[in-house]
C-alpha positions as CSV (number, residue, x, y, z in Angstrom):
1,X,92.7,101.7,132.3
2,X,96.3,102.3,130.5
3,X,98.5,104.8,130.0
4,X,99.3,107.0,126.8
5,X,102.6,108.9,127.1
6,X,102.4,112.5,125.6
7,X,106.0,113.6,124.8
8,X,105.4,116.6,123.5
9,X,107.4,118.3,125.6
10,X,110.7,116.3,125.4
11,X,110.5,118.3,121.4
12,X,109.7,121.3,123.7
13,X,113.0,121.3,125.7
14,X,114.8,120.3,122.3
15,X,113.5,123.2,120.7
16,X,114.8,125.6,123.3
17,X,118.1,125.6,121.8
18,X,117.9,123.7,118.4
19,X,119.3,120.5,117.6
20,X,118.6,116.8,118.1
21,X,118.7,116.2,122.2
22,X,116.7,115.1,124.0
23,X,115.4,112.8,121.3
24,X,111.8,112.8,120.5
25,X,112.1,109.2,119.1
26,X,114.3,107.8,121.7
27,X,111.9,108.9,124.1
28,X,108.9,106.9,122.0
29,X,111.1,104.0,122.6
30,X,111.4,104.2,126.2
31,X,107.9,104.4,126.4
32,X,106.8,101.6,124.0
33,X,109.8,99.8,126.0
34,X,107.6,100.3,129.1
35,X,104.7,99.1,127.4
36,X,102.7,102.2,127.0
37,X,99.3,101.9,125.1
38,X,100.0,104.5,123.0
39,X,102.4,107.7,122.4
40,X,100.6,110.7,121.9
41,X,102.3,114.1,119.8
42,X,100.3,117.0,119.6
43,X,101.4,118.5,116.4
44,X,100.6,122.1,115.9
45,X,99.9,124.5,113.2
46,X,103.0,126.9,114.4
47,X,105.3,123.4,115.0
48,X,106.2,124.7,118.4
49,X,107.5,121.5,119.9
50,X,106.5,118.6,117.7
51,X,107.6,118.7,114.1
52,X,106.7,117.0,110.9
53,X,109.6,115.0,111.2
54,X,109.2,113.6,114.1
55,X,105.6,112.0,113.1
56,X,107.8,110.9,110.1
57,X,110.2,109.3,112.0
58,X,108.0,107.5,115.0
59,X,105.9,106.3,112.5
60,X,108.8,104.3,110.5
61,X,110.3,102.8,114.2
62,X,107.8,102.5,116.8
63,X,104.9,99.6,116.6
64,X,103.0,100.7,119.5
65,X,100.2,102.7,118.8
66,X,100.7,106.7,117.6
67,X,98.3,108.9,119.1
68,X,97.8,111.8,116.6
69,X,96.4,115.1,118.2
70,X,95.7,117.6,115.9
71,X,93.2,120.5,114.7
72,X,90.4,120.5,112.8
73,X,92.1,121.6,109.6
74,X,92.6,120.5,106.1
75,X,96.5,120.8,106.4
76,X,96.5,118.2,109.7
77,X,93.7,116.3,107.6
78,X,96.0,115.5,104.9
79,X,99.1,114.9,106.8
80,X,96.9,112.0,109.1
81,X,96.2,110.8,105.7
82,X,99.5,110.3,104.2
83,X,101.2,109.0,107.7
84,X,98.2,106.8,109.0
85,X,98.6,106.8,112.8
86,X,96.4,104.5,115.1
87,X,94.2,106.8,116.1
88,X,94.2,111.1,115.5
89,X,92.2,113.0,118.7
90,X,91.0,116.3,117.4
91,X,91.5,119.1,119.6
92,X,90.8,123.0,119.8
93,X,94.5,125.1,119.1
94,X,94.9,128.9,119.4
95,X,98.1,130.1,118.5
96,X,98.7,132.5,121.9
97,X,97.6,129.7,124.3
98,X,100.5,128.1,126.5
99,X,98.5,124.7,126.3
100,X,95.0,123.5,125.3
101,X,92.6,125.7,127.4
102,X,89.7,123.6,126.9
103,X,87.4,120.7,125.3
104,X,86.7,121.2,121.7
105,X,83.6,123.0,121.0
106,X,81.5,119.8,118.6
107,X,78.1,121.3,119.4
108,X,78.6,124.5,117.4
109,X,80.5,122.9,114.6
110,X,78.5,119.3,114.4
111,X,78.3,119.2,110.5
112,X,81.7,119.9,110.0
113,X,83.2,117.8,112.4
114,X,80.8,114.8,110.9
115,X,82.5,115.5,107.3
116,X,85.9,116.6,108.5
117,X,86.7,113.2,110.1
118,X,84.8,110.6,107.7
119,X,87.8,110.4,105.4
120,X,89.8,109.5,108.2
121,X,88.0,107.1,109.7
122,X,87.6,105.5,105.9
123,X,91.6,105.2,106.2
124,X,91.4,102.9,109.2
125,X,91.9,105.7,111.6
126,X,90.6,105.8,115.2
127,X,89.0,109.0,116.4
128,X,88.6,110.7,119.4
129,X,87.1,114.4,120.5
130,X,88.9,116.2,122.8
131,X,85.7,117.8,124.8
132,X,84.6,119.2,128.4
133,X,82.1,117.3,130.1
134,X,79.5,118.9,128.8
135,X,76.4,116.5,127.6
136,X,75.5,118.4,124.4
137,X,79.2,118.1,123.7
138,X,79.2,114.5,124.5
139,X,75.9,114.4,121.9
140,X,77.2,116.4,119.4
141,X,80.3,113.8,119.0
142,X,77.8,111.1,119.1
143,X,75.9,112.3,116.3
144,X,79.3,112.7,114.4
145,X,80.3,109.0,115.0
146,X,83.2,109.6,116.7
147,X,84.9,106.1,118.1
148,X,86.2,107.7,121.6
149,X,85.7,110.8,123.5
150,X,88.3,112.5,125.4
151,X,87.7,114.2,128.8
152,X,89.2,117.2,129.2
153,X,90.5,116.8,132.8
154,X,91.8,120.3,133.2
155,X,89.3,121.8,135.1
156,X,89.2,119.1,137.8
157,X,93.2,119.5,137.6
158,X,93.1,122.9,138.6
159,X,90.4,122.5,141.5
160,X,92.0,119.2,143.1
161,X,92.1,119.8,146.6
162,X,90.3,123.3,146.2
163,X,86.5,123.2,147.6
164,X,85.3,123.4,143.9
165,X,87.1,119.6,143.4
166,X,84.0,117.8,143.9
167,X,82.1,119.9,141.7
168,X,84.2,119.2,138.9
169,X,85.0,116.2,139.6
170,X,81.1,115.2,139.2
171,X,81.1,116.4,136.1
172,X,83.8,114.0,134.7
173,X,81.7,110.7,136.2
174,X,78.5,112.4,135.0
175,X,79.9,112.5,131.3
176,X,81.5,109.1,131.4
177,X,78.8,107.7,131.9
178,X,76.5,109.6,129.5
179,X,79.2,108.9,126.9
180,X,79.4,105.4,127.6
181,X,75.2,105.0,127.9
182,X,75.6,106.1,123.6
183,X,77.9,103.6,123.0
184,X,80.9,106.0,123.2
185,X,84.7,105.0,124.8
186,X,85.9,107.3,126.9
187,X,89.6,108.1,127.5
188,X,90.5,111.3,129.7
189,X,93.5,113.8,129.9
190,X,94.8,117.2,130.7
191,X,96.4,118.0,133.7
192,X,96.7,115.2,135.5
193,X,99.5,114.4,137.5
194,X,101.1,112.0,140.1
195,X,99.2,113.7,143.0
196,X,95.7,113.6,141.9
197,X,95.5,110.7,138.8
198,X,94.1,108.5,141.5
199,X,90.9,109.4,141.6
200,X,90.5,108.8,138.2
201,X,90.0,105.3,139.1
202,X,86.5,106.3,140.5
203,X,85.4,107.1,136.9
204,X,83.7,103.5,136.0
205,X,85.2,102.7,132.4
206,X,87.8,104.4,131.5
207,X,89.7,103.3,129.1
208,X,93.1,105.9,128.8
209,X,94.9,108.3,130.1
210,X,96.8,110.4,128.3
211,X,99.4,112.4,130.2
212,X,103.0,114.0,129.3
213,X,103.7,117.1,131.0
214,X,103.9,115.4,134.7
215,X,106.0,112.4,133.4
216,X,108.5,114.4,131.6
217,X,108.9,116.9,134.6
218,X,109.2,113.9,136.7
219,X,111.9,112.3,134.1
220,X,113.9,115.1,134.7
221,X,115.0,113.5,138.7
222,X,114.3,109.9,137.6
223,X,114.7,109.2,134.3
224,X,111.6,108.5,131.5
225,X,111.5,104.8,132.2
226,X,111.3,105.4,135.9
227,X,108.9,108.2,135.6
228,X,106.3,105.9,133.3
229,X,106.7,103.1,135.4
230,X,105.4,105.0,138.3
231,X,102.7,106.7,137.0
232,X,101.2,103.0,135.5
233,X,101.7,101.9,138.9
234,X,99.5,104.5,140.2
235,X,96.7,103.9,137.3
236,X,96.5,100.2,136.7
């Protein structure tokens, strides 16, 4: 199991005041430094913490790989097009939500999605579905060929140590393993943090975690290369 950084919001305490600090691309370089699988930017439709730019700009000085996670729209289509990154993870965005409230919703949208993300994958891009644990879900990016599956881990995130943890817990194994079973890899992501990551481990196959928002609030008292370094600790 590795680790994908998500420094979305090192552009998120940038933007609170304008400017160039913190860095967005020094921060890539920390965390390719500390030998992170990938580094994942959320680039939105209203550009409210990563920017155009910075895709531009990772993309021209960082090898490892870029993590591209995006909506399901022409606009993101043809900007994953003209930049390439390793692998783009398609994700539901509303404009008013804080952060992503939930797993993509393939089932209702199966056609689409198939077409939306053939020309991608045509350009040598990896993709991934950001979706609940839900197994019609899980089908539905089956059926559109989707290299990877991301499990929303939100839900579980907000129950850990609550008496509902178990419950959703269950459902993240259940849907690892029906994802895996059709020949899907399975990543997982949302929520998780240095208190409850661990029982991600129970989940046979995983194969990354992508997490920002606990690692940068962490950087904050330690530093980024510190803050990595102990959440790999606590997943490898």
């Amino acid at each position: 199991m590795e680790l994908g950084v998500n420094i979305d919001h090192v552009a998120t305490l940038r933007n609170a005041r304008g400017g160039e600090e913190p860095s967005v691309l020094d921060a890539a370089i920390i965390a390719q430094r500390c030998n992170a699988s990938a580094i994942t930017i959320h680039l939105r439709e209203d550009r409210r913490h990563i920017k155009d730019e910075d895709l531009k700009e990772i993309k021209e000085n960082i090898q490892t790989h870029i993590n591209l996670e995006m909506a399901a729209t022409k606009e993101m289509q043809e900007i994953a097009l003209k930049y390439k990154p390793y692998s783009c993870c398609i994700v539901p965005e509303k404009r008013q939500e804080v952060t992503t409230e939930g797993g993509l919703d393939v089932y209702s949208q199966e056609d689409y999605i198939k077409e939306y993300i053939k020309p991608l994958q045509e350009a040598g891009i990896v993709i991934s579905l950001f979706i609940d644990a839900d197994e019609k879900q899980i089908v539905s990016a089956h059926n559109c060929n989707a290299d990877y599956i991301e499990l929303h881990t939100g839900a579980f995130s907000l129950a850990y140590g609550k008496e509902n943890e178990k419950e959703e817990f269950e459902k993240l194994k259940t849907g690892a393993a029906i994802a895996q079973n059709l020949g899907l890899k399975v990543n997982a992501g949302h929520g998780l943090n240095y208190q409850n990551v661990h029982r991600m481990h129970e989940i046979d196959g995983l194969c990354e975690l992508n997490i920002g928002h606990t690692i940068i609030s962490r950087a904050v008292f330690v530093g980024l290369e510190k803050a990595i370094e102990e959440m790999q600790e606590l997943i490898s």
